[in-house]
N, CA, C and O atoms as a CHARMM CRD file, in Angstrom:
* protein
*
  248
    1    1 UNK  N    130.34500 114.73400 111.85400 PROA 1      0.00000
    2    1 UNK  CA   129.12800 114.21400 111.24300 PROA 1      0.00000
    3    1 UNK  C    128.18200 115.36100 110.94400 PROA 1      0.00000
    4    1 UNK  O    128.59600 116.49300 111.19600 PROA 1      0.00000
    5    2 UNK  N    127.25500 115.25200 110.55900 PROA 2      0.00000
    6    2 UNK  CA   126.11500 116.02800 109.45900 PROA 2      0.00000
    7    2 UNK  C    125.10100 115.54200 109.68700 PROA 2      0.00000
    8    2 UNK  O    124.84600 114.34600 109.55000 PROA 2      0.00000
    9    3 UNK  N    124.26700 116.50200 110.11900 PROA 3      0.00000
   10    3 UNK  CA   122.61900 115.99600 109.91700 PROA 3      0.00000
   11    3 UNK  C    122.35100 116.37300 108.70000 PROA 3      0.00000
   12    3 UNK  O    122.56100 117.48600 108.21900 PROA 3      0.00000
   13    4 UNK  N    121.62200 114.93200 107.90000 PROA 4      0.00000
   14    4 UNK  CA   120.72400 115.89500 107.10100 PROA 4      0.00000
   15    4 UNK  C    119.19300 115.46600 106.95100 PROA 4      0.00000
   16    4 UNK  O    118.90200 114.48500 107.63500 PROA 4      0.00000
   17    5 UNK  N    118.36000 115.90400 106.33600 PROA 5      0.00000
   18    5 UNK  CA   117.33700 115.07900 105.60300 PROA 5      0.00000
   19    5 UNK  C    117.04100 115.15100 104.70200 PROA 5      0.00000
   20    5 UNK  O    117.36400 116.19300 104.13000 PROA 5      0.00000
   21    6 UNK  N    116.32300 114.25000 104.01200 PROA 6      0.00000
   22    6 UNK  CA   116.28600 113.75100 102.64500 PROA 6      0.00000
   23    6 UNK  C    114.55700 113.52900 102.42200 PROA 6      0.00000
   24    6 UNK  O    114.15000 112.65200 103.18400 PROA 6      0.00000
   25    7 UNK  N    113.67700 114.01000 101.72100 PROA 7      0.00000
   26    7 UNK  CA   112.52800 113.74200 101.38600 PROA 7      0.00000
   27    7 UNK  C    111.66600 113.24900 100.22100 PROA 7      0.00000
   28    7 UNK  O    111.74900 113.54400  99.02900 PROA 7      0.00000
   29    8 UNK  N    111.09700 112.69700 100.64500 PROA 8      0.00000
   30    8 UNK  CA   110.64600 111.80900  98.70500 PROA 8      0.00000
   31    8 UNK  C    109.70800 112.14100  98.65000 PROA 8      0.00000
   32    8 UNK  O    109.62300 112.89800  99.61700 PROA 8      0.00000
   33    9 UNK  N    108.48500 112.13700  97.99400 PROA 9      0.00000
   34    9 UNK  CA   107.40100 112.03500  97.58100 PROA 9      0.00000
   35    9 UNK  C    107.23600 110.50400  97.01600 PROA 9      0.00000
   36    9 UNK  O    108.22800 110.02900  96.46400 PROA 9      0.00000
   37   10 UNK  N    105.79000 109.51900  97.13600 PROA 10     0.00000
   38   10 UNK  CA   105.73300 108.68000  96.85900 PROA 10     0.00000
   39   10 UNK  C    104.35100 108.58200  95.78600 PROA 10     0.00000
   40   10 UNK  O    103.19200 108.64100  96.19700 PROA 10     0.00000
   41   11 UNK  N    104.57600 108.48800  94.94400 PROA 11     0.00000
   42   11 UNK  CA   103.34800 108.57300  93.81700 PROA 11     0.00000
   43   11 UNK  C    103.08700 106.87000  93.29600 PROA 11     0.00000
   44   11 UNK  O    101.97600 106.43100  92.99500 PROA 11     0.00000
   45   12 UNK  N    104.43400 106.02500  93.27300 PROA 12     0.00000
   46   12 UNK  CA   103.90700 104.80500  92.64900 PROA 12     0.00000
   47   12 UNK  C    105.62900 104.09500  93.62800 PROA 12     0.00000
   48   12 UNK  O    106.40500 104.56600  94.46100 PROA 12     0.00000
   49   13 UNK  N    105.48600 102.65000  92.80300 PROA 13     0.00000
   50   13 UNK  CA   106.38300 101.72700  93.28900 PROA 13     0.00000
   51   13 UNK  C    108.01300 102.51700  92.57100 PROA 13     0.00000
   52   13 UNK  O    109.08300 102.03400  92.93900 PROA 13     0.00000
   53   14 UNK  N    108.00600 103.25700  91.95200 PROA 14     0.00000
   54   14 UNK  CA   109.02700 103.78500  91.76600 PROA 14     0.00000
   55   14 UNK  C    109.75800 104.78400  92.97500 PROA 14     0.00000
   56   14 UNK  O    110.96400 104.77400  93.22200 PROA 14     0.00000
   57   15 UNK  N    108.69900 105.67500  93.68900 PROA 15     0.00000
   58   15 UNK  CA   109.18900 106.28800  94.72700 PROA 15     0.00000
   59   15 UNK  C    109.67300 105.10800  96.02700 PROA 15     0.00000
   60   15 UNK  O    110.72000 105.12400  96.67600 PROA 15     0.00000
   61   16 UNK  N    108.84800 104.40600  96.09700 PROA 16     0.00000
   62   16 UNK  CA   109.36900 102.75100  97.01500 PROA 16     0.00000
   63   16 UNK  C    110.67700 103.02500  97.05000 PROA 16     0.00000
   64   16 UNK  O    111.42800 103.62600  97.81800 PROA 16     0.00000
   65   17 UNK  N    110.81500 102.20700  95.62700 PROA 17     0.00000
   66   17 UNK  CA   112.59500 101.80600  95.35300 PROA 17     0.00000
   67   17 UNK  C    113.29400 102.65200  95.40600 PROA 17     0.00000
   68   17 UNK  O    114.42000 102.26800  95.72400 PROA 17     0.00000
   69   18 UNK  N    113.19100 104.10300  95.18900 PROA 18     0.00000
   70   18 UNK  CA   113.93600 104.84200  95.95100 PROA 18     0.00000
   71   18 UNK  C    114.32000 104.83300  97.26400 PROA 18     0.00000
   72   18 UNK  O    115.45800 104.57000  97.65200 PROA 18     0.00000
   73   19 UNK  N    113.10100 105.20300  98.16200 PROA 19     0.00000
   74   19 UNK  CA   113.42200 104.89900  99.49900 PROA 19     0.00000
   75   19 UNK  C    114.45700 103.93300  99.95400 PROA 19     0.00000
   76   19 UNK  O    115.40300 103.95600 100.74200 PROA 19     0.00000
   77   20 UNK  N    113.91800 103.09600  99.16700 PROA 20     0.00000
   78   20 UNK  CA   114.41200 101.31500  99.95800 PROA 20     0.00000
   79   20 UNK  C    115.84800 101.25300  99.46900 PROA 20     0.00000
   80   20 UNK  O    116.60600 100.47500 100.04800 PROA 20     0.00000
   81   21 UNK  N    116.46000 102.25300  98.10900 PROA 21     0.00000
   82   21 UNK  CA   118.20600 102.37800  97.69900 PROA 21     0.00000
   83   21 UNK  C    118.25500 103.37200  98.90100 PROA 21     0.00000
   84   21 UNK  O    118.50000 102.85100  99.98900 PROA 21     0.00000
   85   22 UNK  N    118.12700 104.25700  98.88500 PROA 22     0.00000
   86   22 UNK  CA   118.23700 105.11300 100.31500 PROA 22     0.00000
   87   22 UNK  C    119.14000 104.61300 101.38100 PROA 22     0.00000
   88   22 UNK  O    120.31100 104.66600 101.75700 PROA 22     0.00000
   89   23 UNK  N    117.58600 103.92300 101.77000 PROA 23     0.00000
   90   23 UNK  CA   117.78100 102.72600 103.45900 PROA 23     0.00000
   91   23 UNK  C    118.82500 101.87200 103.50300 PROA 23     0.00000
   92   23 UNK  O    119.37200 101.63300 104.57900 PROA 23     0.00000
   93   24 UNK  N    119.39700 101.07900 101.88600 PROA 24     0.00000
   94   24 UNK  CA   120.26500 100.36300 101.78700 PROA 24     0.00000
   95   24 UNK  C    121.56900 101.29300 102.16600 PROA 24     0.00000
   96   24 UNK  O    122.25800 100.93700 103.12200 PROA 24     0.00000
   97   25 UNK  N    121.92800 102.51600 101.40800 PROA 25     0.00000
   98   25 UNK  CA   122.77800 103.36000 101.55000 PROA 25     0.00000
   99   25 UNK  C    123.08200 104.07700 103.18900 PROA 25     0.00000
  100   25 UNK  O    124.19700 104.32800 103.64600 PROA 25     0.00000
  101   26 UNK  N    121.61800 104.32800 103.94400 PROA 26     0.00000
  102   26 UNK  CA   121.88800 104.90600 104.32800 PROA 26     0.00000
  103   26 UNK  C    121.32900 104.58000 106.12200 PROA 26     0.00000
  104   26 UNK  O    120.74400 105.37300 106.86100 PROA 26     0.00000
  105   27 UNK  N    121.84700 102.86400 106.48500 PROA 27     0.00000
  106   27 UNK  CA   120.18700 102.11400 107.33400 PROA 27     0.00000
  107   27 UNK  C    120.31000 102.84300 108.71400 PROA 27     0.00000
  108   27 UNK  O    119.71500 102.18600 109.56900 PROA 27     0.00000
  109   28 UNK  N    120.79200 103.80100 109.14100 PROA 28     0.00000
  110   28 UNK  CA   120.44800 104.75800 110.68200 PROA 28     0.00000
  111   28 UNK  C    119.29100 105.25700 110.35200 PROA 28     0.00000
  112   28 UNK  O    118.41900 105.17300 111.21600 PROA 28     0.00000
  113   29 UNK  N    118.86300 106.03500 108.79400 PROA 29     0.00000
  114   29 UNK  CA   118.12900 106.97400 108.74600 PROA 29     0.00000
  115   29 UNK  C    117.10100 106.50400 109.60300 PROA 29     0.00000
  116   29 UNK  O    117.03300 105.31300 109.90500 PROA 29     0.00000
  117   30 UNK  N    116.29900 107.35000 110.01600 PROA 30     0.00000
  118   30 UNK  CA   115.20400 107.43100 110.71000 PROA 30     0.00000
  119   30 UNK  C    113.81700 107.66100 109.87100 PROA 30     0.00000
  120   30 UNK  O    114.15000 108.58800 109.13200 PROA 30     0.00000
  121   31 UNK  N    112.89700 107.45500 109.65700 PROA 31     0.00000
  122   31 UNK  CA   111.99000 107.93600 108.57100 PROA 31     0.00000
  123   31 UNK  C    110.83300 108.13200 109.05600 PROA 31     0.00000
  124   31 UNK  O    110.40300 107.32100 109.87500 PROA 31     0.00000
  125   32 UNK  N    109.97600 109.36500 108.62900 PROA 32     0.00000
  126   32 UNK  CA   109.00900 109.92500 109.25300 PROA 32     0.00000
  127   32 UNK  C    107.77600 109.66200 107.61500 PROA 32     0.00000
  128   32 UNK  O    107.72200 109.95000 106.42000 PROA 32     0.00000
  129   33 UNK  N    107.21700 109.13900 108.38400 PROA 33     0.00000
  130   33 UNK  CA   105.93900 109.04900 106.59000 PROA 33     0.00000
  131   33 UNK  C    104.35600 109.93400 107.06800 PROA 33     0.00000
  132   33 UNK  O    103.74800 109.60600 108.08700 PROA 33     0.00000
  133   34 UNK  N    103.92900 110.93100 106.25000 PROA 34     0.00000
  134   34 UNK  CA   102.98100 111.77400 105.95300 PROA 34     0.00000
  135   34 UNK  C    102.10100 111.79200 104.88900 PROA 34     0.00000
  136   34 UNK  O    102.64900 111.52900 103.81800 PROA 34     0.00000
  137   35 UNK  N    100.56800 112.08300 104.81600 PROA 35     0.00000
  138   35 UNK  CA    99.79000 111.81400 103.95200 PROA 35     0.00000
  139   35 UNK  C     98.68800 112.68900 104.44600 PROA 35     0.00000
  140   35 UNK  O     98.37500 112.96800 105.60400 PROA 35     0.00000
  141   36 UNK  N     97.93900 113.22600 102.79600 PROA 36     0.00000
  142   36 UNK  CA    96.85200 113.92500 103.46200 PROA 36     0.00000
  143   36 UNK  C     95.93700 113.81000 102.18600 PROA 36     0.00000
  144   36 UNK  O     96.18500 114.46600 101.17400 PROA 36     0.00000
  145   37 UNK  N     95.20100 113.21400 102.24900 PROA 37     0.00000
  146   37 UNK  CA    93.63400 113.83800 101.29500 PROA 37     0.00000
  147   37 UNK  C     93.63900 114.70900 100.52800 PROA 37     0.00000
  148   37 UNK  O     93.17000 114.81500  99.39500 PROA 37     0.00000
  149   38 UNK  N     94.12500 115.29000 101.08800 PROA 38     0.00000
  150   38 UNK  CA    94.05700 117.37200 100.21300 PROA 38     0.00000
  151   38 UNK  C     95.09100 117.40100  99.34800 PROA 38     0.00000
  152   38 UNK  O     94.92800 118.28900  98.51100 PROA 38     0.00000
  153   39 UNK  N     96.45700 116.56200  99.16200 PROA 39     0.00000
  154   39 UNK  CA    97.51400 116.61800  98.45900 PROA 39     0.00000
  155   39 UNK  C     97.37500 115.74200  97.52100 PROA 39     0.00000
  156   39 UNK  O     96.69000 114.72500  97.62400 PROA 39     0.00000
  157   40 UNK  N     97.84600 115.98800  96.80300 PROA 40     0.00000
  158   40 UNK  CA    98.53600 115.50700  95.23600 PROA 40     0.00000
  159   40 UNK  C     99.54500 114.31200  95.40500 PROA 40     0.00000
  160   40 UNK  O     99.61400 113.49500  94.48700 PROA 40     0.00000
  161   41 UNK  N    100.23300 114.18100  96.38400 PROA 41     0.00000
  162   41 UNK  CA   101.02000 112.81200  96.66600 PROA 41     0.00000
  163   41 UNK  C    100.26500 112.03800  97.42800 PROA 41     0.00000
  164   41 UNK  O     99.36200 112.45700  98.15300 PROA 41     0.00000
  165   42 UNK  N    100.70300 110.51300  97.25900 PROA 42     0.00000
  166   42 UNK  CA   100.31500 109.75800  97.91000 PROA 42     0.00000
  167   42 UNK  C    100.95200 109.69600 100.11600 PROA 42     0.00000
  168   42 UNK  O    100.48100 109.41700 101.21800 PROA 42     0.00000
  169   43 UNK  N    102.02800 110.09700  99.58200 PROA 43     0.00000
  170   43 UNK  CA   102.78400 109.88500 100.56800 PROA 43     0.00000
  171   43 UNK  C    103.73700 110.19200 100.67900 PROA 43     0.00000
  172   43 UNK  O    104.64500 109.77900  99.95600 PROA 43     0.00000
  173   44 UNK  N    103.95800 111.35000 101.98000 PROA 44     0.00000
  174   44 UNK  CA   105.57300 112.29500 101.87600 PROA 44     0.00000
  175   44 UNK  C    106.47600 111.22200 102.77900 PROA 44     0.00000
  176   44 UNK  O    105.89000 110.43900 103.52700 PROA 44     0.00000
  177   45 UNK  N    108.06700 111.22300 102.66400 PROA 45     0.00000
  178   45 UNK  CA   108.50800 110.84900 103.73600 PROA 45     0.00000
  179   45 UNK  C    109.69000 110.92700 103.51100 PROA 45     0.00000
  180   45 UNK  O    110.47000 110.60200 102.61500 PROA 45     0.00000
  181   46 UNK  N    109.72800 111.74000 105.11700 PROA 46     0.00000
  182   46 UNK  CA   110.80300 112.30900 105.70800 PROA 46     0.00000
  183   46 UNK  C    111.93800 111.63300 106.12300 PROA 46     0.00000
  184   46 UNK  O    111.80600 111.18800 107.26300 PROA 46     0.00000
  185   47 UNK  N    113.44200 111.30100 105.39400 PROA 47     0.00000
  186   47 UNK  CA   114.65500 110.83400 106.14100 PROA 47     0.00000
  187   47 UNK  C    115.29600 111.59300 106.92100 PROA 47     0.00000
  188   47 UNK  O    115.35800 112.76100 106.53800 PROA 47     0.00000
  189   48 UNK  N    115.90900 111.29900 108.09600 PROA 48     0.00000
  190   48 UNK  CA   116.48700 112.09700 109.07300 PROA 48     0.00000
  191   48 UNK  C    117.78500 111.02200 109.28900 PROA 48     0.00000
  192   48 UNK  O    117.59600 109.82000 109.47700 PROA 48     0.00000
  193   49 UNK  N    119.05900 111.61100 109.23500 PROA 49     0.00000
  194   49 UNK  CA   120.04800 111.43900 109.24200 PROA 49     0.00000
  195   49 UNK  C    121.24400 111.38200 109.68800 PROA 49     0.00000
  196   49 UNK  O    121.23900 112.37700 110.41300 PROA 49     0.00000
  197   50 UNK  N    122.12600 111.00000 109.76900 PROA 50     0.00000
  198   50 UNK  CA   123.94000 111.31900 110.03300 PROA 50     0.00000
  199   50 UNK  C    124.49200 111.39500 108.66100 PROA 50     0.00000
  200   50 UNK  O    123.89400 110.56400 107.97700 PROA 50     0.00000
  201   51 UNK  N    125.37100 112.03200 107.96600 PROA 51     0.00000
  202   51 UNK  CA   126.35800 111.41800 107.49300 PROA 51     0.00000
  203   51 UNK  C    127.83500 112.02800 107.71800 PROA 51     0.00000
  204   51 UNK  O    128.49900 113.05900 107.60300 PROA 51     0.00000
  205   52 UNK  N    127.87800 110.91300 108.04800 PROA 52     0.00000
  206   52 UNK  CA   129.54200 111.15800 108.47000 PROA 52     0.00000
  207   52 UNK  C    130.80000 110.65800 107.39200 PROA 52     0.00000
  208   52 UNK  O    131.67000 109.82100 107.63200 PROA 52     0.00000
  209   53 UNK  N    130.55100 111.64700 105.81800 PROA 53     0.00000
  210   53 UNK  CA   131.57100 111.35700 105.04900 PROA 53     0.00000
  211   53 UNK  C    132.83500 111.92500 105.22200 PROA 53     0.00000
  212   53 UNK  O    133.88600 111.56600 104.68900 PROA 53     0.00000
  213   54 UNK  N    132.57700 113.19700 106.31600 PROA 54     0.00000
  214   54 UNK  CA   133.41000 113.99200 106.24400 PROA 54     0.00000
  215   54 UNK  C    134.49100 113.40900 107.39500 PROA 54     0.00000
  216   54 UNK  O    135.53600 114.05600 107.45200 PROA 54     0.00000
  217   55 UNK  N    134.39200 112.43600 108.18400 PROA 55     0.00000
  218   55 UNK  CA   134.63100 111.43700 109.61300 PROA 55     0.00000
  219   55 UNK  C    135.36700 110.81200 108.58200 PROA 55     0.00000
  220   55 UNK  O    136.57500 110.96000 108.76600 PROA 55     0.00000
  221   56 UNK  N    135.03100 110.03300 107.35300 PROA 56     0.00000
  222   56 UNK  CA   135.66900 109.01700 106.59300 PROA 56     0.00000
  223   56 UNK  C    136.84000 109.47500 105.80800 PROA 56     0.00000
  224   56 UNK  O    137.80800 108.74000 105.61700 PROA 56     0.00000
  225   57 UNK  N    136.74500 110.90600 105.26700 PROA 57     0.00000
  226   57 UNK  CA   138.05100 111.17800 104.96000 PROA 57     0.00000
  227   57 UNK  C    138.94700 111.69000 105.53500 PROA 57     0.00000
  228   57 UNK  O    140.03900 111.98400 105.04800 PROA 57     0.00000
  229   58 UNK  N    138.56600 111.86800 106.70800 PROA 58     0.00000
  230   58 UNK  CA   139.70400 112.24900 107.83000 PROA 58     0.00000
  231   58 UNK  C    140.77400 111.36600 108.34300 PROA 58     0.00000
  232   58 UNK  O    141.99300 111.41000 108.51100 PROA 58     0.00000
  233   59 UNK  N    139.53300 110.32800 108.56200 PROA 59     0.00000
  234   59 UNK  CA   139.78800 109.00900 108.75700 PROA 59     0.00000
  235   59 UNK  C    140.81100 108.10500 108.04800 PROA 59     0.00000
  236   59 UNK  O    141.73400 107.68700 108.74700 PROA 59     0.00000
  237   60 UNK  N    140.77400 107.78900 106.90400 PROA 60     0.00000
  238   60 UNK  CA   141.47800 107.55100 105.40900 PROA 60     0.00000
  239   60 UNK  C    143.09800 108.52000 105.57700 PROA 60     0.00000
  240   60 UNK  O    144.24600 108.20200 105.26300 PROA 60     0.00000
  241   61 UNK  N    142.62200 109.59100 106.11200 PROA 61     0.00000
  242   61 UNK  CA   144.35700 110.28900 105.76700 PROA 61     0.00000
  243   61 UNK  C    145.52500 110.08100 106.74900 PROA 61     0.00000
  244   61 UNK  O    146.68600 110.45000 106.57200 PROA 61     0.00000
  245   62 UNK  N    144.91100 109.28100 108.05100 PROA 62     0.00000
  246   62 UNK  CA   145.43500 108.93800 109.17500 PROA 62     0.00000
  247   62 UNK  C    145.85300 107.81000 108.63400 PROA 62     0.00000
  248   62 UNK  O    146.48300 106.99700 109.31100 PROA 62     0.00000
């Protein structure tokens, strides 16, 4: 398995639906959400991860 993370920026309901295909894809992630006054985004947020594709094709050849 693989850590990874994955980060969005959220400016409108379009960054949402990203997230939320994400979460569908990906529902362990863990998600960390950030925001500040001083920035230009509405809202950062952080996915934290497994993926274990590399488990699945190992897996598959057995």
């Amino acid at each position: 398995m693989t850590r990874k993370i994955k980060v969005f920026e959220i400016r409108s309901s379009v960054g949402v639906d990203s997230v939320n295909l994400f979460l569908k894809l990906h529902p362990q992630a863990k998600l960390s959400y950030t925001g500040s006054d001083q920035c230009s985004f509405e809202a950062l947020v952080i996915a934290d991860y497994e993926d274990d594709e590399g488990n699945d094709e190992q897996e598959a050849k057995q």
